[in-house]
N, C-alpha and C positions, 0 to 999 in steps of 0.2 A: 479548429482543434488545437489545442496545447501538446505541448510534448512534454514528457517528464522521464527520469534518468532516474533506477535505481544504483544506490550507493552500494559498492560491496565494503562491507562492515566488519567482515572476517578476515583470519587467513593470515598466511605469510605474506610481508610485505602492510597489513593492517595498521593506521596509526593515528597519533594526530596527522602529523604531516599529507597522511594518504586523505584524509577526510580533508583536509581543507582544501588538498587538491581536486577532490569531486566537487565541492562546491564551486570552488574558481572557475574549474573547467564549464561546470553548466550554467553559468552563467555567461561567462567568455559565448559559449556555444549557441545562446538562443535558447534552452530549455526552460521551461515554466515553474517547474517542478521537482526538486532532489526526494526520493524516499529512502527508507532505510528499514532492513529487517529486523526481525528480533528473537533472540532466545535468550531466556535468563541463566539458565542451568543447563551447557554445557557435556551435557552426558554423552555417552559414548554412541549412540545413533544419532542424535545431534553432531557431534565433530565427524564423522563419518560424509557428512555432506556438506559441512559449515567447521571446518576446523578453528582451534582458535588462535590466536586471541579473538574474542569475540565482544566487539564493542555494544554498549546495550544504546537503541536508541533513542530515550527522552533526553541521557544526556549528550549523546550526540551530536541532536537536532538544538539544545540548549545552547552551546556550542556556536552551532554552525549560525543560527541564528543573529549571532552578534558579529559575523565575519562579512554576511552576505546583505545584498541590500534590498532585491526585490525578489529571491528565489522562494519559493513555496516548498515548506519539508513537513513531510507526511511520512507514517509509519507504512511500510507494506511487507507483512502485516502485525501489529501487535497484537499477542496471544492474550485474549483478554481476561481468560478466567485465570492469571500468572498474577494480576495486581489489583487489588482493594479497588474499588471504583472510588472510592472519596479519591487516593493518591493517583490514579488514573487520571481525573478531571481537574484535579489540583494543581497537578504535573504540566498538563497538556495549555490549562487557562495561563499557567505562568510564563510556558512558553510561546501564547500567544501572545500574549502581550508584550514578552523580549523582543520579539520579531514585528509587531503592529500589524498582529493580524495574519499570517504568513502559515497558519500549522492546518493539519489535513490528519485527521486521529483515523485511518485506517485499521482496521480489527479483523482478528478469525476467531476461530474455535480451537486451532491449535493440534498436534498429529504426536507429540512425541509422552505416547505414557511413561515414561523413565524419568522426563524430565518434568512431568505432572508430580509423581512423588519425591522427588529429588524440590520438590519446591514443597512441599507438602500442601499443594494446591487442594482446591473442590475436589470431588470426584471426578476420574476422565471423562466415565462412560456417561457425566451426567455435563458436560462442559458446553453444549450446544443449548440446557435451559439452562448453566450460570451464565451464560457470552448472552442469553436475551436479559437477563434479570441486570446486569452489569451494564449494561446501554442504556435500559431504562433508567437505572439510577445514577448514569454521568450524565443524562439529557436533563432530569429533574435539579442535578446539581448546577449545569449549565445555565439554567434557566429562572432560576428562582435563588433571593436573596439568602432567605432560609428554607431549607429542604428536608421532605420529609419523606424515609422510601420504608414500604415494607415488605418484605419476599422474604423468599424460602434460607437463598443464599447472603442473603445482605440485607440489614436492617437497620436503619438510623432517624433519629427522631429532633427534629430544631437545630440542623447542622448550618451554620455562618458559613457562604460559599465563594465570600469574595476574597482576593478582588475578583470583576466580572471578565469572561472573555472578550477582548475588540472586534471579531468580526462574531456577529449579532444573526441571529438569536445565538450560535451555537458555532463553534469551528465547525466544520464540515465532518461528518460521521462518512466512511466508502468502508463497504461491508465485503469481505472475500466470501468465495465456498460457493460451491457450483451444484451443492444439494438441494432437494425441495425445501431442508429446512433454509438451509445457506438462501435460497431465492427471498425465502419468506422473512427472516431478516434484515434480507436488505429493503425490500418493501417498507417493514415496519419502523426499523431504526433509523434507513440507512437515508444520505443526500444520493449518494451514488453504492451501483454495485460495483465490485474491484475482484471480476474473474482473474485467474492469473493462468499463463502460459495453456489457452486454449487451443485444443485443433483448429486448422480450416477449416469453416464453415460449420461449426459447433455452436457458435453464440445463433447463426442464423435462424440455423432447423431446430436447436433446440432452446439454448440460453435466454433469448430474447423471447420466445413465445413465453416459456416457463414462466421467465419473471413477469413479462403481462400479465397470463394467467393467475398469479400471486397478485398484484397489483387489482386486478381488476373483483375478484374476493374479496379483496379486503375493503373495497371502496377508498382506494388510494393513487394518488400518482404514479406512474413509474418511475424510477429514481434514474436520475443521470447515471450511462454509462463510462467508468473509467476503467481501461484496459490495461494490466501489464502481460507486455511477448516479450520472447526472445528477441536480440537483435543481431544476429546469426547469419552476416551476410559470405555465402560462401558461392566458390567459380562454378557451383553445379546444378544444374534447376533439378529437385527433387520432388519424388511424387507425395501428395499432400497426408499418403495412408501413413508416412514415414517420416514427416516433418512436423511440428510446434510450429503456429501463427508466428512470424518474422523471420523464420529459418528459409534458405537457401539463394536465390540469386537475387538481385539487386529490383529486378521484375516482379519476382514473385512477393516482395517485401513491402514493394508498392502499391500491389494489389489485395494484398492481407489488410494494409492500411486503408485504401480504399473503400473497402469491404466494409474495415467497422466506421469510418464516415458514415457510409450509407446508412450504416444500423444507429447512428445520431452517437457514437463515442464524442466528447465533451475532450478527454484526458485521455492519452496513449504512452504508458511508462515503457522507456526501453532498456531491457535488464540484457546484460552482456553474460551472468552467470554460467556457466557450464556445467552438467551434470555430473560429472569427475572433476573432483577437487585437482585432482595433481595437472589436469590441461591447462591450468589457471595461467590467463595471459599476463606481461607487464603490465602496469596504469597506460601507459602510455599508448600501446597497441590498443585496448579499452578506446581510450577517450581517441583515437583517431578513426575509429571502427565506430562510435558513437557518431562520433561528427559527420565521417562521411552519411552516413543514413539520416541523420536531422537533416542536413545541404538536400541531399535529395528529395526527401518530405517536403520542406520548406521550397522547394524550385519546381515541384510538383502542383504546387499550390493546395497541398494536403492537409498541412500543420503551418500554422503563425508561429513567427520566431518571439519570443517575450520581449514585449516593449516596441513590438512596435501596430 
């Protein structure tokens, strides 16, 4: 299993400076993998739980890309019906190829109607069939010299799509959303599913069957699991009705990780974020609260450290 570390990307204290320090550190640290959230537009239930400044992340990842040498950065999640699918896979192919191969296009469907029209996006209520029609057409873009897509939401006819991405056929597509559609996209689109901050034993009894069940309908593989949890190591063992997978002691953090082993997790992202903006720790508290739980994964023999 890899380990990956999401980037906080907002917020006081936000910066260059803060971002290259997330980079340095997960690398420094062993990690596999840096991701990075995203909102375009800012709106007031957006800053509500993502204050700003709010860094957007294709050029983030752009960025960082050129600082780092073997770290893999992927979106978690980019709100897909927010960007044109040609600038999408334009975006994404360019910074594969800054990095040689290093990017990880994780997607949703996206929660904040305010910021749906504040961008004068698709429609909300209709943004789970543009997030299918918009995968379909960066996969066709991916894949093909000239591309030709036609749907409801998006239509283009003899579009020139290089240069090509370097890791082949396609960057890796990890799909979020823990709905039967959210299953069934990740089925269709997706290399991997990308639940985020699920209960104990919620992928078992339910997530992983589902997605079977989707998979095995469709006459498809099941797609690699990648998981992001909390990483929320605290001195008090709490009972599971009351905690988010990586939350509470050092034991129980071990055994959440365990857990998604067992259920064949590939990638396990660990997000420090807090649900009250104003608890928001130092970097540095962060990145030694990161560290210690990678040591312990890593000496567990639960997660491979990168590179070796």
């Amino acid at each position: 299993m890899k380990l990956g570390v999401n980037v906080i990307n907002f917020g006081a204290g936000a910066g260059p400076d803060a971002l290259l320090g997330w980079a340095r550190f997960a690398e420094r640290a062993g990690f596999s993998l840096a991701m990075i959230s995203d909102h375009a537009a800012v709106t007031q239930d957006v800053a509500d739980l993502y204050p700003e400044p709010f860094y957007e992340p294709f050029t983030a990842m752009a960025w960082l890309a050129g600082v780092t040498e073997h770290l893999e950065l992927g979106t978690s999640v980019a709100v897909a019906p927010y960007r044109n699918p040609l600038l999408t896979a334009r975006m994404t192919t360019a910074i594969d190829q800054f990095s040689r191969g290093r990017v990880v296009l994780g997607v949703g469907v996206g929660w904040s109607a305010p910021e749906f029209a504040a961008l004068n996006a698709p429609p909300f209520k209709r943004r789970g069939d543009v997030t299918d029609e918009y995968l379909a057409a960066v996969k066709a873009l991916w894949t093909s010299e000239r591309a030709t897509y036609e749907g409801e939401f998006v239509s283009f006819r003899d579009v020139y799509t290089g240069p090509p991405p370097v890791r082949r056929p396609h960057p890796p597509i990890w799909v979020g959303g823990s709905s039967r559609a959210g299953l069934r996209r990740a089925v269709t689109y997706g290399d991997a599913w990308h639940p985020i901050n699920p209960r104990p034993g919620w992928l078992r009894t339910k997530g992983m069957p589902g997605l079977r069940a989707e998979a095995d309908a469709a006459g498809r593989d099941v797609p690699m699991l990648a998981v992001r949890i909390r990483a929320n190591p605290g001195a008090t063992r709490r009972d599971d009705a009351e905690r988010l997978t990586g939350e509470g002691t050092m034991s129980q953090i071990l055994d959440d990780v365990a857990d998604l082993a067992d259920l064949g997790a590939e990638y396990v992202v660990l997000d420090t974020v807090l649900e009250n903006p104003s608890l928001r720790r130092p970097l540095e508290e962060d990145w030694r609260l990161l560290e210690k739980v990678a040591n312990a994964l890593f000496d567990a023999g639960l997660a491979t450290p990168a590179g070796s």
